[in-house]
Structures are given as C-alpha cells and as structure tokens.
LUMTI-668810 format. One record per residue (C-alpha): residue in one letter; residue number from 1; z negated, x negated, y. Coordinates in steps of 0.1 Angstrom, whole numbers, plus 5000, padded with zeros to 4 digits. Layout:
% LUMTI-668810
residuo:A	num:NUM	pz:Z	px:X	py:Y
...
***
This chain:
% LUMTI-668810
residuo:X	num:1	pz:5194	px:4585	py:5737
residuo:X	num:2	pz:5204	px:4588	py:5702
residuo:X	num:3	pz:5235	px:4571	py:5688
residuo:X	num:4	pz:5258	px:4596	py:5672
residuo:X	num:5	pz:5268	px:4581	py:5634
residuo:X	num:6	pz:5301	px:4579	py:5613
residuo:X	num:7	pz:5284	px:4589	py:5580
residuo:X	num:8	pz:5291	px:4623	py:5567
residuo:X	num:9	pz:5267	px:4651	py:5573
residuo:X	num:10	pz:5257	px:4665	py:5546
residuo:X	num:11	pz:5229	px:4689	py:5534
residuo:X	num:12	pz:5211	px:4722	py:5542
residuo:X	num:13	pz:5234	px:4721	py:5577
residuo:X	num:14	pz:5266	px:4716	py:5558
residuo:X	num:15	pz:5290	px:4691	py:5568
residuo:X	num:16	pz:5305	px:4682	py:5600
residuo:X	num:17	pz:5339	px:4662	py:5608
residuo:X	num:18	pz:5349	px:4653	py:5648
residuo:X	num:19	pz:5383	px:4643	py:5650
residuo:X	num:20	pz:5383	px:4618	py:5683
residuo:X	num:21	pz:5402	px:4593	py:5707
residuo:X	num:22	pz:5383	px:4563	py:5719
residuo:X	num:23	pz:5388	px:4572	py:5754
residuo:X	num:24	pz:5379	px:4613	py:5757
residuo:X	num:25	pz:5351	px:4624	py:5777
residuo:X	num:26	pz:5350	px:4655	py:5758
residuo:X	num:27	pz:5346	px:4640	py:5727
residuo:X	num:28	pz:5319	px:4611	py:5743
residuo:X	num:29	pz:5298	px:4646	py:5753
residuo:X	num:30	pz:5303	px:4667	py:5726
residuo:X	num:31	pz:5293	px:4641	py:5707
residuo:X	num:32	pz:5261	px:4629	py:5729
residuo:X	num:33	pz:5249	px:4666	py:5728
residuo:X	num:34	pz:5251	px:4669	py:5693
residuo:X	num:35	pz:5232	px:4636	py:5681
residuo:X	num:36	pz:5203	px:4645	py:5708
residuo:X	num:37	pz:5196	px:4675	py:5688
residuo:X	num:38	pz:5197	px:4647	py:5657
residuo:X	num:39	pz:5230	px:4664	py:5642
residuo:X	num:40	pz:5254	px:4636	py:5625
residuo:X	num:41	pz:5287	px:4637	py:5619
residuo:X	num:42	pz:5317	px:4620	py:5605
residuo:X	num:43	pz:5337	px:4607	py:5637
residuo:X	num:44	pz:5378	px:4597	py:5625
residuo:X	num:45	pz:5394	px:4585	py:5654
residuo:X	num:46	pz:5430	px:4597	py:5653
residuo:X	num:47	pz:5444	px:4570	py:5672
residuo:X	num:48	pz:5435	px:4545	py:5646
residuo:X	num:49	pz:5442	px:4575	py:5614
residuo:X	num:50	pz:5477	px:4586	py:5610
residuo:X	num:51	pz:5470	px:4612	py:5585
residuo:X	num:52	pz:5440	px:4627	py:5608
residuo:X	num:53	pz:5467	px:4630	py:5640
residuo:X	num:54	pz:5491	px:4648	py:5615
residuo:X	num:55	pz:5456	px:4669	py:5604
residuo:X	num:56	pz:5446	px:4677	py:5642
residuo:X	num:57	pz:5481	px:4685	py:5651
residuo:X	num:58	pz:5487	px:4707	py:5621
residuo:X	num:59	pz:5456	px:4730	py:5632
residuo:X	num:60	pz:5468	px:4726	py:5671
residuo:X	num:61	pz:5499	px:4742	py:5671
residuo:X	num:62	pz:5514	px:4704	py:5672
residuo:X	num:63	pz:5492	px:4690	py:5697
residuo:X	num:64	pz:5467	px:4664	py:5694
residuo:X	num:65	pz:5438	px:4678	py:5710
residuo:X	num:66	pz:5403	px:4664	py:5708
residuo:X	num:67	pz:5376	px:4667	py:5696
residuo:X	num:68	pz:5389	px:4688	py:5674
residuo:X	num:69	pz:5362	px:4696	py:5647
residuo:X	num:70	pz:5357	px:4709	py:5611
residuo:X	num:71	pz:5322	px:4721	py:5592
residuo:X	num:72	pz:5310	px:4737	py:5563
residuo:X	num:73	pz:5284	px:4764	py:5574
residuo:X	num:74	pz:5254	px:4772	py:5555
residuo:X	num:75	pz:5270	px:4797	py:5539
residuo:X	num:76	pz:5300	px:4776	py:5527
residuo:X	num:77	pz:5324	px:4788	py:5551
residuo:X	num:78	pz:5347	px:4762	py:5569
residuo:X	num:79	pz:5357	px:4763	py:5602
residuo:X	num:80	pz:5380	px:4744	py:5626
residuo:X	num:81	pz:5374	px:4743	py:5661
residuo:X	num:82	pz:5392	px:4728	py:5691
residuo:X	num:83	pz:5366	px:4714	py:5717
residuo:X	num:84	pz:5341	px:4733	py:5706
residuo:X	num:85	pz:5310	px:4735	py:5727
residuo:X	num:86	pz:5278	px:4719	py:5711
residuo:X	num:87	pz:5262	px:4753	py:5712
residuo:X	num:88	pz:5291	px:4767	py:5690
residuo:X	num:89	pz:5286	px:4737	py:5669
residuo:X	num:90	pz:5248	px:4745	py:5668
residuo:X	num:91	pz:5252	px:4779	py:5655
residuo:X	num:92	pz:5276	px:4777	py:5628
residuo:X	num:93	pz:5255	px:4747	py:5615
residuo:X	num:94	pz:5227	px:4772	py:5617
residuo:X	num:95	pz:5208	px:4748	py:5636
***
C-alpha cells in the first residue's frame, strides 16, 4: 500500500492540502484512497498547528472538522471541502 506524504502537491494536478487529527478514521481513509491512486498531498495536523485549527474552524462554521481539504484545480480554481470523498477529490484534481 502506498504511504500518503507530507510534501506539497504540486503540478499538472494542482495542489492539495488535508487538514487532519492523528486519531480520525476519516482522514486515515481519505487519505489511504488517495495515495493508492499515487495522489500526494500536504497533511497539517491541527492538533499540533494552531493557526490550521483557527483555518479549519473559520471554513466550518467554528467547528473543527476533519479532514477538511483545500486544492487548486487544473484550472486554478480553489476549493475547500469538508470530508470530501476521494472521488470528489479525484475529479476536481482532474485525475
């Protein structure tokens, strides 16, 4: 199984930030899904970031909810999404 990595993705995909906890099964699949298909990611876990909780909490209505995710589609468009599934992921990446 591949290994999902903390560098930043960046290329003809765009880029792609998941905003994470140590302990959420979410984020451990969404994550898993997304490196089998080979996609990388930068992975900020919030618990250990102050300024990402403030950032994932200022896009979830106050909440900390995770994975919260942002990318750049091929197009240049951004687009945050809260526990996305790795299909959505997939298709705004273009992938």
């Amino acid at each position: 199984m591949a290994t999902p990595t903390t560098e930043q993705a960046k290329g003809p995909i765009g880029q792609l930030t998941m905003y994470t906890t140590t302990w959420c099964g979410f984020c451990r699949r969404l994550k898993t899904q997304l490196a089998r298909d080979g996609i990388r990611m930068a992975e900020i876990d919030i618990e250990r970031d102050p300024a990402a909780a403030e950032y994932v909490m200022s896009v979830n209505g106050g909440n900390q909810t995770v994975p919260t995710v942002t990318l750049v589609d091929p197009t240049g468009e951004q687009h945050v999404l809260t526990n996305p599934s790795a299909k959505t992921v997939k298709r705004l990446l273009g992938v």
